[in-house]
C-alpha positions in Angstrom: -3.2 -38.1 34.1 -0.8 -35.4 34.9 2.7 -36.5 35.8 2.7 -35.4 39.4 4.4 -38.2 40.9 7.3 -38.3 38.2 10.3 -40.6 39.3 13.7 -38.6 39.5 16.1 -41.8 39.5 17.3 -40.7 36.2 17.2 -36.8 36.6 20.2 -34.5 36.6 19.5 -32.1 38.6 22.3 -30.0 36.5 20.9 -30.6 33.3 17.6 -29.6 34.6 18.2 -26.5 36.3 20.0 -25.2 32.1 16.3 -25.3 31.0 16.5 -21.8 33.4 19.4 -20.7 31.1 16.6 -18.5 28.5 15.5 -17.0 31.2 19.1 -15.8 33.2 20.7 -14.8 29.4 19.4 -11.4 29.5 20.8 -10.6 33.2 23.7 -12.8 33.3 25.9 -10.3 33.2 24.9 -8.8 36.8 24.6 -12.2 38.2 28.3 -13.4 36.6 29.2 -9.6 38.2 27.3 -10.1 41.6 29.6 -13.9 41.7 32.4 -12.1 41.0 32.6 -9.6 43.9 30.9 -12.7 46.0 34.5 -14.7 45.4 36.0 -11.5 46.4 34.4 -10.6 49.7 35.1 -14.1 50.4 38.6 -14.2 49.9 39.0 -10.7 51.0 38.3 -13.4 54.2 41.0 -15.2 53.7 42.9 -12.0 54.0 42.2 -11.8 58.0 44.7 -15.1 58.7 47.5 -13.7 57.2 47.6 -10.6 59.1 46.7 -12.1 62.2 50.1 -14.2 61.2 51.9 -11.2 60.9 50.9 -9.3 64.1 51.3 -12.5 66.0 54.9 -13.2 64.6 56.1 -9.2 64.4 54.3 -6.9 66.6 53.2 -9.4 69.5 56.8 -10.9 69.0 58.2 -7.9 69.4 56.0 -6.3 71.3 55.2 -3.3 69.6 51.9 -2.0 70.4 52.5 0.7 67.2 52.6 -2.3 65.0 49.4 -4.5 66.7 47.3 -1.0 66.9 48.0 -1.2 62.9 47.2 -5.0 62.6 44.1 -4.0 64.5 43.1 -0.9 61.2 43.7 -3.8 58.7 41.6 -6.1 60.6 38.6 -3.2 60.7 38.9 -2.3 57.2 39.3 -5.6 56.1 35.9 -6.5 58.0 34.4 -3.1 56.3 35.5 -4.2 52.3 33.8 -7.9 52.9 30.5 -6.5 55.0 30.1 -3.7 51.9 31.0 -6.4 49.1 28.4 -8.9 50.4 26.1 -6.0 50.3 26.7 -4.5 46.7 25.9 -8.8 45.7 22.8 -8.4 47.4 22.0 -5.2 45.6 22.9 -6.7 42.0 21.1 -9.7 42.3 17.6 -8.2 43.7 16.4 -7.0 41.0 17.3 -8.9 38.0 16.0 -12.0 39.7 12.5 -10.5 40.6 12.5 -10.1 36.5 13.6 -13.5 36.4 10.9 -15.0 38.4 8.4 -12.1 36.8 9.4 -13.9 33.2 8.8 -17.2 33.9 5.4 -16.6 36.2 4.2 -14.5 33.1 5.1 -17.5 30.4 3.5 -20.1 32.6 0.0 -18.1 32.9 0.2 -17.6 29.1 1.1 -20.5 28.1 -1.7 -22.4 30.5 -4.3 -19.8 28.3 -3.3 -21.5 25.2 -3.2 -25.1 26.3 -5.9 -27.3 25.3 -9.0 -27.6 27.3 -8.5 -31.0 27.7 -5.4 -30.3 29.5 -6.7 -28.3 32.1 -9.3 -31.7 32.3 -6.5 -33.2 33.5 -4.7 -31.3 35.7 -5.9 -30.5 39.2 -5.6 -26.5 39.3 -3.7 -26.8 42.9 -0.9 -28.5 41.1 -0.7 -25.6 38.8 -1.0 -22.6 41.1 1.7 -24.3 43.0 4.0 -24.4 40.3 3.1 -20.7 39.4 3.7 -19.3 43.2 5.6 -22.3 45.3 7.8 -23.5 42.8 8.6 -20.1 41.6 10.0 -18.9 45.0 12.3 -22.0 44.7 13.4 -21.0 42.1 14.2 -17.4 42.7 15.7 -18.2 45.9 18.0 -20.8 44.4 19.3 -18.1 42.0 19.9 -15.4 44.9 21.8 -17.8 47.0 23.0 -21.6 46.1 23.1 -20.9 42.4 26.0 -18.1 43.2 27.2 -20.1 46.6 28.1 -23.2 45.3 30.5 -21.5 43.1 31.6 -19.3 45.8 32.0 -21.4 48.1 33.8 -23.9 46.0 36.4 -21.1 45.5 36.5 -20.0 49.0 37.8 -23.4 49.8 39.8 -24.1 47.0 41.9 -20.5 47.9 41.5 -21.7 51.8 43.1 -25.2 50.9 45.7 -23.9 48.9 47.1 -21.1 51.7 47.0 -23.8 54.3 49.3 -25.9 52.2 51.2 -23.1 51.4 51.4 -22.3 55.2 52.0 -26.4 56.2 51.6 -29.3 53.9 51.6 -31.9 56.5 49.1 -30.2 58.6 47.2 -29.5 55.3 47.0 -33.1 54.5 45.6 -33.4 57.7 42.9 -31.0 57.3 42.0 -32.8 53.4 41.3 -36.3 55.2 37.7 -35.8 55.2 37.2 -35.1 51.6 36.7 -38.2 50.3 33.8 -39.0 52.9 32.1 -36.1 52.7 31.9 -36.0 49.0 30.4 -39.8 49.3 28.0 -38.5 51.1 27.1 -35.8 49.0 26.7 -38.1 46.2 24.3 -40.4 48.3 22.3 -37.7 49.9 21.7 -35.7 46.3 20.3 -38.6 45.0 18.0 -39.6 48.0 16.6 -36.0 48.8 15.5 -35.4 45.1 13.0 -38.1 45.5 11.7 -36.5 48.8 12.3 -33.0 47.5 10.0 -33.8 44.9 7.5 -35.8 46.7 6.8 -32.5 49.0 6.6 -30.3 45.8 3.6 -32.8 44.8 2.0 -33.1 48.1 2.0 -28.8 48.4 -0.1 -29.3 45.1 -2.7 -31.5 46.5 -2.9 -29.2 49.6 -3.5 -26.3 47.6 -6.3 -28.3 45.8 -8.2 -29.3 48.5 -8.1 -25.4 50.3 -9.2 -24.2 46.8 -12.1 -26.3 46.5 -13.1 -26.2 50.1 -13.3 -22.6 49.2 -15.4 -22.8 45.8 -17.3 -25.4 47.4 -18.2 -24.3 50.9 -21.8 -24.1 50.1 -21.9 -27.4 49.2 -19.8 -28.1 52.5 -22.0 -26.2 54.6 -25.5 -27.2 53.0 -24.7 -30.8 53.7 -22.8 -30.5 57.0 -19.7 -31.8 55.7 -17.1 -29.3 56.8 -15.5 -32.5 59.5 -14.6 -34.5 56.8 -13.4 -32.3 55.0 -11.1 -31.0 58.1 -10.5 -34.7 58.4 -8.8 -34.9 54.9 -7.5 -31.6 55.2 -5.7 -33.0 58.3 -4.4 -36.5 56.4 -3.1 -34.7 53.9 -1.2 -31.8 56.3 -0.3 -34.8 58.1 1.5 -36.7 55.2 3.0 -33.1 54.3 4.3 -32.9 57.7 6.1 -36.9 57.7 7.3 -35.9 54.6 9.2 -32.8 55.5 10.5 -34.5 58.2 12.1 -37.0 56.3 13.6 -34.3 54.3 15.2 -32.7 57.8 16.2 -36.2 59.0 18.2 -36.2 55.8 19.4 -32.2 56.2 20.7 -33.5 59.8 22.2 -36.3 58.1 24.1 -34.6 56.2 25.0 -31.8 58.1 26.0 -34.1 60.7 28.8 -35.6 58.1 29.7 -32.2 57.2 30.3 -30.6 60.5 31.6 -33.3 62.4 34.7 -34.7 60.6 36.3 -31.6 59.4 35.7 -30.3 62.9 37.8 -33.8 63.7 40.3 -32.7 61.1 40.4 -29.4 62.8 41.0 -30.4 65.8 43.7 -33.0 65.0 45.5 -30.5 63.2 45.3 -28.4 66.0 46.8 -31.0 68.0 49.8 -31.5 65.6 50.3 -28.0 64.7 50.6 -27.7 68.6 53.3 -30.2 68.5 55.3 -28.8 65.8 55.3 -25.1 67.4 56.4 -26.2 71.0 59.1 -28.7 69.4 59.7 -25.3 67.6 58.9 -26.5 63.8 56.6 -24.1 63.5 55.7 -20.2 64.0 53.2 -19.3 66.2 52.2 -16.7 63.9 52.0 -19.6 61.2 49.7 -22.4 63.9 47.1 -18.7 64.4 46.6 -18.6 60.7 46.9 -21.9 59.2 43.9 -22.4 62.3 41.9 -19.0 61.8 42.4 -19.8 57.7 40.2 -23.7 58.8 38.3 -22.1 60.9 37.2 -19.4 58.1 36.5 -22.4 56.1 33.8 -23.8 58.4 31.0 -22.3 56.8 31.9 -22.5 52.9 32.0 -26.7 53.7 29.3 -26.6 56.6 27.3 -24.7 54.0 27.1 -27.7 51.3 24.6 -29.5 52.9 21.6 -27.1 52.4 22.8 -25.6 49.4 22.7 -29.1 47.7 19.4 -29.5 49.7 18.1 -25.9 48.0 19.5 -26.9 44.6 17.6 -30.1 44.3 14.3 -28.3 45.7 15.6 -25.9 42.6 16.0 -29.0 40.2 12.7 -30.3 41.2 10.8 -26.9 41.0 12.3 -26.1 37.3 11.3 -30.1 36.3 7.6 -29.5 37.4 7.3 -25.8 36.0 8.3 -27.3 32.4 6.0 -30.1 32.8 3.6 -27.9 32.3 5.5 -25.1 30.0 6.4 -28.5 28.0 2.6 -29.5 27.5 1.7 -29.2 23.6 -0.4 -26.0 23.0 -3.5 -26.2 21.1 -1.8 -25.9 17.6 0.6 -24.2 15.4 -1.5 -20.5 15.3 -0.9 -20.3 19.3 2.4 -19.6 19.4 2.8 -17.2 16.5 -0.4 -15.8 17.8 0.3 -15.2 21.4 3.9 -14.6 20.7 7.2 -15.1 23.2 5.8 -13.4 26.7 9.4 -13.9 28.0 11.3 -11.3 30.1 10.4 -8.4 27.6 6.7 -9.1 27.7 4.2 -7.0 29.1 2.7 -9.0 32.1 -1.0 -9.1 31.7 -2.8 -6.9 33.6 -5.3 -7.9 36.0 -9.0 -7.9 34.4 -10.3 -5.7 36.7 -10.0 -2.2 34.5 -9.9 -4.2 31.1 -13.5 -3.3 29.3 -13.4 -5.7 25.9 -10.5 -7.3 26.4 -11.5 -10.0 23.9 -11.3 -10.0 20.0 -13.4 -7.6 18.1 -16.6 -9.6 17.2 -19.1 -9.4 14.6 -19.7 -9.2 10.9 -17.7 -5.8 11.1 -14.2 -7.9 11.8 -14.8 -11.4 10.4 -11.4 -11.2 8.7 -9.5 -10.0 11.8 -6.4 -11.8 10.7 -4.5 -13.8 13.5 -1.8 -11.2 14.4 -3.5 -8.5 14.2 -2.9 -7.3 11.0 -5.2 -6.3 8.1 -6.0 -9.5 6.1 -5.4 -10.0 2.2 -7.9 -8.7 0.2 -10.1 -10.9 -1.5 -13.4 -11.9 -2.2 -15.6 -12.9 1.2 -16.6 -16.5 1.1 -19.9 -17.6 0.6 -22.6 -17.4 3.5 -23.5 -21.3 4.0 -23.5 -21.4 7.6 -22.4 -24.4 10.2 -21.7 -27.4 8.6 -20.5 -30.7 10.5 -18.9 -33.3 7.8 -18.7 -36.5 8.9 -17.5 -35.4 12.6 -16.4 -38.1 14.9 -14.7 -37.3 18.2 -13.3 -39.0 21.0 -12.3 -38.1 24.4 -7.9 -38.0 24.6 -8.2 -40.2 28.0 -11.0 -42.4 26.7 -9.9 -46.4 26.5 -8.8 -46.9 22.8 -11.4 -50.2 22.9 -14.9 -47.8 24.2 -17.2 -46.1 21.5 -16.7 -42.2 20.4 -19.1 -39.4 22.1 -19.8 -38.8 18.4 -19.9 -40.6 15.2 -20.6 -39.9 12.1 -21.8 -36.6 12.7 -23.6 -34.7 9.5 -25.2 -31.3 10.3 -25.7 -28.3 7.9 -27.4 -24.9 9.8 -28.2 -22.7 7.2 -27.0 -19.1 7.1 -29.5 -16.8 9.4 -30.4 -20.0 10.8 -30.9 -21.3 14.6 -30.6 -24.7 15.1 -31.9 -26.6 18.5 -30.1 -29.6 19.1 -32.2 -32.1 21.7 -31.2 -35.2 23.0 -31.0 -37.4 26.0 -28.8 -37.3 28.7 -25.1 -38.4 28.0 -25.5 -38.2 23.9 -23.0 -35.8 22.9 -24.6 -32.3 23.0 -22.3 -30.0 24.9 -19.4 -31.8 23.5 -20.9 -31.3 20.0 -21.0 -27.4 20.9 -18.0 -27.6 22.4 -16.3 -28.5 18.8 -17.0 -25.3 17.0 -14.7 -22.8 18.5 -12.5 -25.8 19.4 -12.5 -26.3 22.7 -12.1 -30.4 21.4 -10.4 -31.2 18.6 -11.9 -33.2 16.2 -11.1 -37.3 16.0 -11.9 -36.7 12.5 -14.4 -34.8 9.8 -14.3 -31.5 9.9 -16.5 -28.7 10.5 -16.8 -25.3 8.1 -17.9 -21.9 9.1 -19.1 -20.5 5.6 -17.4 -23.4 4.1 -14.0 -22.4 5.6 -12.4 -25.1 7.3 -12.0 -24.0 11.3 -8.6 -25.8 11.7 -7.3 -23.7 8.8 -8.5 -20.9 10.7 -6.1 -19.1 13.6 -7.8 -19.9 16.9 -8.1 -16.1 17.1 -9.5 -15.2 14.4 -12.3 -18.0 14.9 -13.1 -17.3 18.1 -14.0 -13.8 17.0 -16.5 -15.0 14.8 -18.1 -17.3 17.3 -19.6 -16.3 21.1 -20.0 -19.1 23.6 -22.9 -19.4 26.5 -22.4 -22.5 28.4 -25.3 -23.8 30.8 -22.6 -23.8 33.8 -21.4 -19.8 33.5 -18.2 -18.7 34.5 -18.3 -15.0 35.8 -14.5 -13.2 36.8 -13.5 -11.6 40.1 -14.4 -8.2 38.8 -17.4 -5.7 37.6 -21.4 -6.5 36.2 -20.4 -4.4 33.4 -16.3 -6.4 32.7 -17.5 -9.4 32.9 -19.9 -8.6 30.2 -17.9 -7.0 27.9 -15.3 -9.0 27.7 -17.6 -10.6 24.8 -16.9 -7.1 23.0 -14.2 -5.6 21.1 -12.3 -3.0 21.7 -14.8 0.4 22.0 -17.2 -1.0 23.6 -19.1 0.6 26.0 -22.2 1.8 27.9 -24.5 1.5 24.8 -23.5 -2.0 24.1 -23.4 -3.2 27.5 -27.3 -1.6 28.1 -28.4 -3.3 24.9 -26.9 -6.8 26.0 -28.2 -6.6 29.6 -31.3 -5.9 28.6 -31.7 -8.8 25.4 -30.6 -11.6 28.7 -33.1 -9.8 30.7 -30.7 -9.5 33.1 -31.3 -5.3 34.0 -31.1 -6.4 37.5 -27.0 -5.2 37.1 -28.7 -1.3 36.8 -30.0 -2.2 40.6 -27.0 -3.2 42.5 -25.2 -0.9 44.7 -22.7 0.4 42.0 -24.9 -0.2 39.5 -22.7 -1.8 36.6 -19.6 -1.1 38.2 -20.4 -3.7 41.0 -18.0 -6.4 41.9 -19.4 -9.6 41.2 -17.1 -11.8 43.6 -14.8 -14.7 42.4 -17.1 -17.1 40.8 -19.8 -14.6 41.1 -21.5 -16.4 43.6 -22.3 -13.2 45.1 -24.9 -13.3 42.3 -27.6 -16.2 42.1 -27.5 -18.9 39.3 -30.6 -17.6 36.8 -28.6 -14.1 37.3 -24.7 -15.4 36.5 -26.9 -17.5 33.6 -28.5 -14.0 32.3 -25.0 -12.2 32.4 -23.0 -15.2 30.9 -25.8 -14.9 27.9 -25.3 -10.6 27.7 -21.8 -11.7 27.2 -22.4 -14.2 24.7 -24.7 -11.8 22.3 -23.2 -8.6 23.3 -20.6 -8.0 20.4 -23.0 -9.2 17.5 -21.5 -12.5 17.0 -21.7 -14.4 13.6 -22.2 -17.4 14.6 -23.8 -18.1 18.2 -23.3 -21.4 20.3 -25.9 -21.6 23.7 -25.6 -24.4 25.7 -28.6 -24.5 27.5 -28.3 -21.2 28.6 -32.0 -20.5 30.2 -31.9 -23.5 32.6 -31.8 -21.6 35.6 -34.4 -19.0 34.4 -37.4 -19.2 35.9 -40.4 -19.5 33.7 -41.2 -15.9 33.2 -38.0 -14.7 32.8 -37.7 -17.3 30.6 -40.1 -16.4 28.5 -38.9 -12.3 28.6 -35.3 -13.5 27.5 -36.7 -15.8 24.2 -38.9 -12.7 23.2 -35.5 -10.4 23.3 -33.3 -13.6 21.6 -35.1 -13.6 18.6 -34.3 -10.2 17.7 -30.2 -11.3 18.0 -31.5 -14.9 16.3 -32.4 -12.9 13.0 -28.7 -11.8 12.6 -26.8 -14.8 13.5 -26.8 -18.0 12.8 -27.4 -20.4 15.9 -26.5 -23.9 17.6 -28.9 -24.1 20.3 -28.9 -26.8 23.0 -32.0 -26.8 24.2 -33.9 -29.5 26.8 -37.3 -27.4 27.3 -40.1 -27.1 24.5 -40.3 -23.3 25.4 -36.3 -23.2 24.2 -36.8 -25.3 20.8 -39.0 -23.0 19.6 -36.7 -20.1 19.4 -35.3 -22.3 16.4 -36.4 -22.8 13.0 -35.2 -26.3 13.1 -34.1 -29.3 15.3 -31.4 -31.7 15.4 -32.1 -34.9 17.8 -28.8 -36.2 18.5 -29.0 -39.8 19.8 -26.2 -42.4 20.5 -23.5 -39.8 19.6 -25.3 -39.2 16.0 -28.0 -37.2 14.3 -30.6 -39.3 13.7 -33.4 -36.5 12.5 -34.1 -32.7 12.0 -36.8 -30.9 11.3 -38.8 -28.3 12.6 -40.5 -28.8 16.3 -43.6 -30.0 15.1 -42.6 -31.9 12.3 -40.4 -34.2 14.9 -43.5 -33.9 17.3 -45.4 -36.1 14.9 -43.1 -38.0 13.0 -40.1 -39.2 15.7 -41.0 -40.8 19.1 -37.4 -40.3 20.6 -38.4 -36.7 20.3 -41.7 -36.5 21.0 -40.9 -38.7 24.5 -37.9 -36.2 25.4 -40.3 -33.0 24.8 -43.1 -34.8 26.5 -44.3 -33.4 30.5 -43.1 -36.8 31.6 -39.9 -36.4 30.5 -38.9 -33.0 31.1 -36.0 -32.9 32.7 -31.6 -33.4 31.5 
């Protein structure tokens, strides 16, 4: 399971928040600049108390309205330099933190494309696109404000303490009473509001869930009725989300409450002594105004600790589920040097609408595309001999250590030029065996060969180029007929292609829509009906001459003619590839020249259709009328 609900007993929320430090190197020098003139506004501040001492113990004194009217310019410009240095911080910070957040959003989408399918299994997609937009804005907004308060402020009142002892030590021992409390109570609220920080962050996940499949799945909702209980648990869990955000502003009040209420104590006992002191004549008006004015300027900077601890453990939090995920084990060694460091230099992916072939070049005519890119060694080309499963056993990552394999044993060798239909019963191990070849799974152990080349020696890129996928469930993109398609292409790909894989999946209904090709398919597609997102999910499949083909029952939402139309155009792309074919309708076996009956996880025949008719019950029950169904 994914580690949603992680404890943070034993977090440091500062050495958490230096896994950001790759990602602020590049700009730190604006940021350590923007901090800089931060302090200085702020103690330009600290300024105002002193002249107001000096007007109050030389011009008001003496009453020379000259000498106040001046007092009064120093005041103004003062005010001016602090309003315009706050500003120019604003200005530094803006953009090199919208990099910042740019950076990390664009390693976290590539690095989920390279994560194991089995990780994505796992992971409920809300809790991702949380982390990817929710946690993200933490994070930015940590950086603009607490990151570069904390220290300013901490300055601020170091500078503040030290002119109000410098004005009066007693009366600044009387203002430093509080500190002890307040920083117990610091300690004790950090600690308590990570856990509820955190909690939230998690709950905002499972919110995000629910809307997102109460979207996908609002057919489902409306066809049977269901849309109160679904409100219902929309409302539980908006309702936990709610009780837990209040906890976290009981615990804001808390806090502030501490924070605001003994130094305004100390304030006012000092005010009371200072008071004493000046009419007993001890002390200079001019010195009660600013020692006073100097506190009072250092309300804020201390009143101010509360939330910023409050946004810097919603930071902490943020940055500790973000590399959860960026901290999940890609799918091998080839990934990273493949996909390379996305980083803050990277060029963030564009969206796919506008990307014709985005994917790997297939076909015989790039075979040896080498991972990176680059021409591969010369050398002889290894031997047609086809798929060949060696001895493949597989379990499922989350399966109980104690429960049998999905496969076992697994020996299958499809010729070069071959198609193979592999038939079997619900639950034995089909999809997953398909699913094995351009390493979706991992093998447990075996191995499997593409022209008797090992496929974990090959780079994931470089396989997946020589292999096109059509599963029975197909995935279409939020963008056109004619993207969606190509994107089994290479690069160059265009109208020709495109006509000649629409109209091998039979699926020329594209050429009707209202723009044709060009016609936005919706997200899902489910603009489109199933047999048609089936059709255009096979065109993608076959469109860039693949080498080696994988179908997944791919014409089980065809009706029968159409079914029929699309097997007459396949065995034209059949002749030049060689084929793994799930297949659960008699109709679909015989596009094959042989078949595989998988049973119990293993192969237990193969032969052609009608040798397995006569000689294998298993098979002849499963292709029987009586049987004809998954």
């Amino acid at each position: 399971m994914p580690p949603t609900r992680a404890t943070t007993k034993d977090r440091s929320a500062i050495r958490t928040l230096l896994r950001l430090w790759p990602y602020v190197r590049p700009v730190r020098v604006r940021l350590s600049v923007a901090a800089f003139v931060a302090i200085v506004a702020s103690c330009t501040g600290l300024v105002i108390p002193l002249v107001l001492k000096w007007m109050v113990d030389g011009p008001v004194a003496d009453r020379d309205p000259a000498g106040v009217w001046l007092g009064a310019l120093y005041l103004l410009l003062l005010g001016i330099a602090e309003a315009l240095l706050f500003g120019l911080r604003r200005w530094l910070v803006a953009r090199p933190l919208s990099r910042v957040e740019a950076g990390m959003r664009a390693d976290l989408y590539g690095h989920l494309q390279r994560l194991p399918v089995a990780f994505h299994d796992r992971w409920a997609s809300g809790q991702l696109l949380s982390r990817a937009t929710t946690d993200l804005m933490l994070l930015r907004m940590f950086l603009a404000f607490p990151l570069t308060f904390l220290l300013v402020n901490g300055v601020t009142i170091l500078v503040g303490v030290l002119i109000m002892l410098a004005q009066d030590w007693s009366l600044g021992l009387v203002i430093l009473g509080p500190t002890i409390p307040v920083i117990w109570t610091c300690v004790i609220f950090e600690s308590r509001y990570a856990e509820v920080a955190r909690l939230a962050q998690d709950q905002v996940g499972d919110l995000t869930t629910v809307v997102e499949e109460s979207v996908l799945g609002i057919r489902i909702i409306k066809g049977f009725g269901r849309h109160r209980s679904q409100a219902h648990a929309f409302r539980e869990l908006v309702r936990t989300l709610r009780g837990t955000e209040l906890r976290k502003a009981r615990m804001l009040a808390m806090i502030w409450g501490v924070i605001v209420t003994l130094p305004e104590v100390a304030i006012g006992a000092a005010l009371l002594w200072g008071s004493i002191q000046a009419a007993e004549g001890e002390l200079s008006a001019g010195t009660l105004v600013a020692f006073l004015s100097t506190a009072l300027a250092l309300r804020w900077p201390v009143e101010s600790i509360g939330f910023l601890l409050a946004m810097s453990q919603e930071a902490a939090t943020a940055t500790e589920r973000y590399f959860e995920v960026r901290d999940a084990l890609e799918e091998g060694a080839d990934a990273a040097s493949g996909a390379g460091a996305w980083g803050l230099s990277a060029q963030f992916p564009a969206p796919l609408t506008g990307r014709l072939g985005a994917a790997p070049q297939r076909g015989a005519g790039n075979c040896a595309t080498s991972h990176d890119g680059a021409a591969p060694d010369s050398g002889p080309a290894p031997e047609p001999d086809g798929i060949r499963f060696e001895n493949v056993r597989f379990r499922y990552p989350d399966a109980a250590p104690d429960s049998a394999p999905t496969l076992e044993l697994v020996d299958l060798h499809i010729r070069p030029g071959e198609s193979m239909a592999l038939v079997g019963a619900t639950g034995s191990g089909k999809t997953t065996l398909t699913a094995l070849v351009p390493r979706l799974h991992e093998v447990t152990s075996g191995r499997i060969t593409l022209d008797g080349v090992d496929i974990t020696a090959m780079p994931r890129e470089e396989l997946r180029s020589l292999v096109a996928v059509a599963f029975e469930e197909p995935t279409l993109f939020s963008a056109s007929v004619g993207e969606n398609v190509l994107m089994g292409a290479g690069d160059g790909a265009g109208e020709p292609e495109l006509a000649r894989a629409l109209a091998v999946a039979q699926a020329d209904f594209a050429h009707a829509l209202p723009q044709g090709t060009a016609t936005q398919v919706g997200e899902q597609g489910l603009s489109l009906s199933g047999g048609q997102r089936q059709r255009l999910a096979l065109a993608r499949a076959v469109v860039g001459h693949p080498r080696f083909l994988v179908l997944d029952d791919p014409l089980s939402a065809l009706d029968v003619h159409t079914e029929a139309a699309v097997e007459a155009a396949l065995r034209d792309v059949l002749a030049d590839t060689t084929a793994l074919i799930v297949a659960h309708r008699p109709s679909t076996v015989l596009l094959a020249d042989r078949v595989a009956l998988l049973s119990g996880g293993r192969v237990t025949a193969v032969g052609t259709h009608h040798e397995l008719l006569r000689t294998n019950a298993e098979y002849a029950h499963l292709m029987s009328g009586e049987d004809h169904r998954r």
